[in-house]
N, C-alpha and C positions, 0 to 999 in steps of 0.2 A: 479279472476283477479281484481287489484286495480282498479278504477273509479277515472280519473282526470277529472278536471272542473274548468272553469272560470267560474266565478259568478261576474257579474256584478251590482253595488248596488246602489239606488238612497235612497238620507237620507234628513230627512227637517234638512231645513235650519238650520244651526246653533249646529249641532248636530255630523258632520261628525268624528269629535276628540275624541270624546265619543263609537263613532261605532266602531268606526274603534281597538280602545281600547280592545274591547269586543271580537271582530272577530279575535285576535292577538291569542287569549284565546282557542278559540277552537282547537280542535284535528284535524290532519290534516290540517290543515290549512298552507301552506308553506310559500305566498305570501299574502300582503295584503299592497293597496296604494291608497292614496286618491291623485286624480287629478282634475283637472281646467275642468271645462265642465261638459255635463253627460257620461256617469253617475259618482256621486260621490268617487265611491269606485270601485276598480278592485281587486277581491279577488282569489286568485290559491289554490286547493283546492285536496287533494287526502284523498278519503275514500275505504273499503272495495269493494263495490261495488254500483251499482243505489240505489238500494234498500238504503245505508245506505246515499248517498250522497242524496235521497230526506228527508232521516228522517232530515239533519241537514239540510237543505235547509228550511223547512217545521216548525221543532218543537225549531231550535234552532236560525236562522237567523232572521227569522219572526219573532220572539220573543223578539228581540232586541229592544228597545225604540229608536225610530227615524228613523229606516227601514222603508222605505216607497214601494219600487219597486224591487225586484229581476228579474235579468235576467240570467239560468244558459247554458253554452255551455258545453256543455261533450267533452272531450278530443278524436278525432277518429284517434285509432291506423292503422300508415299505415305501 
């Protein structure tokens, strides 16, 4: 069963246009919007499952020049 998620993203400064660039890129990724405040980035996100929604949280977010802080909420099917 598919794994939705918001991922919520703080970026240094100066950086957010670049992130947010990158994050457009990856798979699954539906939604992606920088706003005024924190965090800098609101990212909507559907992968396979946990399992794959940590690998890209972990090996591919992280990974981004300027990511500073991840915060991810998993989507709870009601």
């Amino acid at each position: 069963m598919a794994t939705k998620a918001y991922i919520l993203i703080k970026v240094k400064t100066g950086r957010t246009k670049d992130v947010l660039q990158s994050l457009k890129k990856l798979a699954g990724v539906e939604q992606a919007h920088s706003c005024f405040g924190q965090p800098d980035i609101f990212l909507f996100i559907t992968t396979q499952d946990e399992r794959s929604l940590s690998d890209v949280v972990i090996t591919k977010i992280h990974q981004i020049e300027g990511v500073e802080e991840t915060d991810t909420h998993i989507v709870a099917d009601t």
